[in-house]
C-alpha positions as CSV (number, residue, x, y, z in Angstrom):
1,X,-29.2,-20.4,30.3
2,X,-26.2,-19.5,28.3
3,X,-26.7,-16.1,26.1
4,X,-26.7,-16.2,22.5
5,X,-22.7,-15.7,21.2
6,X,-23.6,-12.5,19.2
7,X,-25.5,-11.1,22.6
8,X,-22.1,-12.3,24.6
9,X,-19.7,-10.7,22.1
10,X,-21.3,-7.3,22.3
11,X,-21.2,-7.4,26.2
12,X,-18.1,-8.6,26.4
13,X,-16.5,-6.2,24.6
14,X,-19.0,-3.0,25.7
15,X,-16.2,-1.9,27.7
16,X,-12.9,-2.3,24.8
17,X,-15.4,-1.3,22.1
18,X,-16.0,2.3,24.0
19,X,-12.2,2.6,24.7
20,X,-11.3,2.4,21.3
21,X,-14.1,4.2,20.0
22,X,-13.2,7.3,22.5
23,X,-9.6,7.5,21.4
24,X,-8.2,10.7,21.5
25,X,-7.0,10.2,17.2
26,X,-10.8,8.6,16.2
27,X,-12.7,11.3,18.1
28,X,-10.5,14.0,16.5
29,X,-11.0,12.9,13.0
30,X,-14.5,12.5,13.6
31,X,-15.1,15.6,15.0
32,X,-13.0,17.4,12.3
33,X,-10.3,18.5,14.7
34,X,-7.7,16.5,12.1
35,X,-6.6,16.3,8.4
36,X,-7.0,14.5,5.4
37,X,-3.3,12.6,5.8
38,X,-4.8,11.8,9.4
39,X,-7.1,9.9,7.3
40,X,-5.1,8.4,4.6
41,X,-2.5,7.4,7.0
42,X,-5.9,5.6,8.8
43,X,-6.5,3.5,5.7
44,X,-2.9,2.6,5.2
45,X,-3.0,0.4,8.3
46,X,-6.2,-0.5,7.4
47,X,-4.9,-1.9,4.6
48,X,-2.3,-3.7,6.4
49,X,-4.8,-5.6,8.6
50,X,-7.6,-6.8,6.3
51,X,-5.2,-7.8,3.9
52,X,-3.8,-10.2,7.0
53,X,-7.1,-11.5,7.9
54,X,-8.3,-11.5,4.1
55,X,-5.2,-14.3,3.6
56,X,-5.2,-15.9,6.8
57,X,-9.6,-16.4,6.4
58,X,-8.9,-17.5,2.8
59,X,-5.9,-19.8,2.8
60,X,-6.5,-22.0,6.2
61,X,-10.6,-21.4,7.1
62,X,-12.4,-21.4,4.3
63,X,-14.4,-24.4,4.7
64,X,-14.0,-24.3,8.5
65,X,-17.8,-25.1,10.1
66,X,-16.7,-21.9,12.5
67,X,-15.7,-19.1,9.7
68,X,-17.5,-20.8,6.8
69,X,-21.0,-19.9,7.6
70,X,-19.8,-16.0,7.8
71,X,-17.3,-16.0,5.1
72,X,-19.0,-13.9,2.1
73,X,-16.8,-11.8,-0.5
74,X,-18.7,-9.3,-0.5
75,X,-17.6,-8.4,2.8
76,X,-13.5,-8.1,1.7
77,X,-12.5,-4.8,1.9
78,X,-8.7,-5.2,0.4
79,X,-10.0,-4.6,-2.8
80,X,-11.7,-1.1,-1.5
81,X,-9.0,0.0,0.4
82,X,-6.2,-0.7,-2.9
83,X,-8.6,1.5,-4.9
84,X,-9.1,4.3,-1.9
85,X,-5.3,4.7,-1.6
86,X,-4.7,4.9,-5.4
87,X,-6.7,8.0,-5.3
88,X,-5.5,9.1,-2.0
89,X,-2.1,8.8,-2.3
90,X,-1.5,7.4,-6.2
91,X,-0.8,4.5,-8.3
92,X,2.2,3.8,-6.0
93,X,1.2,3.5,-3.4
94,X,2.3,0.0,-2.8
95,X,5.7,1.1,-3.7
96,X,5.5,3.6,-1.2
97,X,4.2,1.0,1.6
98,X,7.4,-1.3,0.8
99,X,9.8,1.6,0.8
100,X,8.3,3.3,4.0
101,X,7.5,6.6,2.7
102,X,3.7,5.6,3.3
103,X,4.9,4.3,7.5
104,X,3.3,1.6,8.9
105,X,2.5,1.8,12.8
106,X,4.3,-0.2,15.0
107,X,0.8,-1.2,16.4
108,X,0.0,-1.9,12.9
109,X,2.8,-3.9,12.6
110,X,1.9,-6.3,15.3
111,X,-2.0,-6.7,14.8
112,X,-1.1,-7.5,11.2
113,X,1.7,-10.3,13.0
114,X,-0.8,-11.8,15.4
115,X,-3.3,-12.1,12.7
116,X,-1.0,-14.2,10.5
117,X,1.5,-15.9,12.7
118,X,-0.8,-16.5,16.0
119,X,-4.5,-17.2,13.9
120,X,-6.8,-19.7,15.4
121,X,-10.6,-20.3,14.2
122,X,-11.7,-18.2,17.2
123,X,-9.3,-15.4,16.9
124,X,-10.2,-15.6,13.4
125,X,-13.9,-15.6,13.8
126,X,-13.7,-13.0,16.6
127,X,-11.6,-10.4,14.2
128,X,-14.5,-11.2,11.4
129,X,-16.9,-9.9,14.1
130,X,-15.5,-6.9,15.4
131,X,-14.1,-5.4,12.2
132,X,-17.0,-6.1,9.6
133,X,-19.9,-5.7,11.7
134,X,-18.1,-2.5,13.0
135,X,-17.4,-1.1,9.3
136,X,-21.4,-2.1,8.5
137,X,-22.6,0.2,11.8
138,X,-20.7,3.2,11.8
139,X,-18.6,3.0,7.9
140,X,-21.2,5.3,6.2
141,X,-21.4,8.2,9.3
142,X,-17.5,8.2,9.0
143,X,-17.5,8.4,5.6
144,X,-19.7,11.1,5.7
145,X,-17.6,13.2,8.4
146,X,-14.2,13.0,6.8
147,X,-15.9,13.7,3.5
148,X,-17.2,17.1,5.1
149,X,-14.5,18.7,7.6
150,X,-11.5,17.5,5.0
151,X,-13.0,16.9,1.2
152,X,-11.7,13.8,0.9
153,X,-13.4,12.9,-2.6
154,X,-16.3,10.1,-2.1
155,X,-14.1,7.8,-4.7
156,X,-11.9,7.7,-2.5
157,X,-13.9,6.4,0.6
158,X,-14.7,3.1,-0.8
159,X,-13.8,1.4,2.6
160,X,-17.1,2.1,3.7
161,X,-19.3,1.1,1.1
162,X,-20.3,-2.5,0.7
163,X,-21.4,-3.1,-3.1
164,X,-24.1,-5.9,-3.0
165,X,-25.0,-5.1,0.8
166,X,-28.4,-2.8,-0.1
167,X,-29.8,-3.3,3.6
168,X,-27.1,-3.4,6.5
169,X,-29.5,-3.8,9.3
170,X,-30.9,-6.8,7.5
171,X,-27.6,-8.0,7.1
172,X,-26.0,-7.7,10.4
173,X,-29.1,-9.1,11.7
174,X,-28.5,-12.2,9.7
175,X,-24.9,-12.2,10.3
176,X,-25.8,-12.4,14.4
177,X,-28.1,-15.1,13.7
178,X,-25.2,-16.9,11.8
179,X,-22.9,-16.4,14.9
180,X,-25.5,-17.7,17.4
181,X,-26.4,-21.5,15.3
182,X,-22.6,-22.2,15.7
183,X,-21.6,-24.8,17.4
184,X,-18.7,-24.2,19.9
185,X,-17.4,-25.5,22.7
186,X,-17.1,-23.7,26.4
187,X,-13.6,-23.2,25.9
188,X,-14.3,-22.6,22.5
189,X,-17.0,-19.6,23.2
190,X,-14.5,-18.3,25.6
191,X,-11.4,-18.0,23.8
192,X,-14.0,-16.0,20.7
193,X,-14.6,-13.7,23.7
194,X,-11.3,-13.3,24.7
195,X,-10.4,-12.7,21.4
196,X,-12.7,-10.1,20.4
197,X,-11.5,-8.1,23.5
198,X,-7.9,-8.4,22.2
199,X,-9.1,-7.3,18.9
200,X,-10.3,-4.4,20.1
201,X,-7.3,-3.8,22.4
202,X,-5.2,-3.8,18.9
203,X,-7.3,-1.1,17.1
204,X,-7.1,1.2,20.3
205,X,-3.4,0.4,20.2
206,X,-3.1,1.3,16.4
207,X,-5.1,4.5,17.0
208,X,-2.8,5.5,20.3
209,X,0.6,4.9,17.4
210,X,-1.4,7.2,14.9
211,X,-2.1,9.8,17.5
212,X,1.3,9.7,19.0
213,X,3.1,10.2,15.5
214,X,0.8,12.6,14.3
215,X,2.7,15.4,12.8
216,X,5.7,13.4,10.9
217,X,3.3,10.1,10.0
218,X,0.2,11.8,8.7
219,X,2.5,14.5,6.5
220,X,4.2,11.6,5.2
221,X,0.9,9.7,4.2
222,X,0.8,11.7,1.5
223,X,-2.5,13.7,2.0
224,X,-2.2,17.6,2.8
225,X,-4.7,18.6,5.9
């Protein structure tokens, strides 16, 4: 008997989930061995990335039968992370994104390039799994950690709340029960397996850019540590 999708997805990607989640930059910020630009230059790629799945979910999958039963507003977290970096780094910060004083990871670079030039329904709906059932499970500890080892104000930290979302276990239950009455082919099912294993592979490559240029990147984000 096949396995529900949402019980496949979280053992296919047990193994790229713990990778990413063991990086060397993620268990450093968490553990307060950072600084606030660490931070800020975290939610500059952030930025990067939802806005490319944001426009790519929007403009060609909206009514899709795959990413139509999942797609709720309340989920977008563009809107957030605009306001987050206003405070963070100030009302220019879009300036600074298009002249490169805010730098963009070259990891960044090409997640944010797969999403929009390489999209498919499953890629899409596999990248809508792994990054907003991922920011409903562990957004608020995060939030909490940066917030206490480097006072990064709690208007500021937006990213992790989800306004209209009072109950997130009741939610992401709902949300797997969503996943699991779609109807999808083998090779469908496969390639939203494969897909959420690659999506994980890009945030672990992200954080590897961010750890990599630490010194010169997170100064320049803009945020003193």
């Amino acid at each position: 008997m096949t396995a529900p999708l949402s019980q496949a997805l979280r053992e296919a990607t047990a193994s790229a989930h713990t990778s990413a989640e063991r990086s060397a930059f993620v268990t450093e910020l968490v553990e307060g061995r950072a600084c606030a630009a660490a931070f800020t230059a975290l939610a500059t790629q952030h930025l990067l990335v939802y806005r490319a799945l944001e426009d790519v979910l929007r403009t060609h999958y909206a009514d899709h039968p795959l990413l139509a039963p999942l797609d709720d507003r309340r989920l977008d977290r563009v809107p957030s992370l605009v306001h987050d970096l206003e405070v963070l780094v100030g009302p220019d910060h879009e300036v600074r994104l298009a002249d490169g004083r805010l730098p963009i990871c070259v990891a960044t670079s090409a997640y944010a390039t797969t999403l929009r030039e390489r999209h498919t329904p499953e890629m899409v709906l596999a990248n809508h799994y792994v990054r907003y059932l991922g920011d409903l499970s562990g957004g608020q500890v995060v939030a909490r950690l940066v917030h206490r080892h480097y006072g990064v104000p709690l208007e500021g930290l937006t990213f992790y709340t989800f306004a209209g979302i009072e109950r997130p276990k009741v939610y992401k239950d709902r949300y797997r029960d969503r996943l699991d009455r779609l109807r999808l082919t083998d090779a469908q099912r496969e390639a939203v397996l494969a897909a959420a294993v690659e999506s994980f592979r890009l945030n672990e490559a992200v954080f590897a850019d961010l750890s990599a240029a630490r010194t010169p990147l997170h100064c320049a984000a803009g945020v003193g540590g």
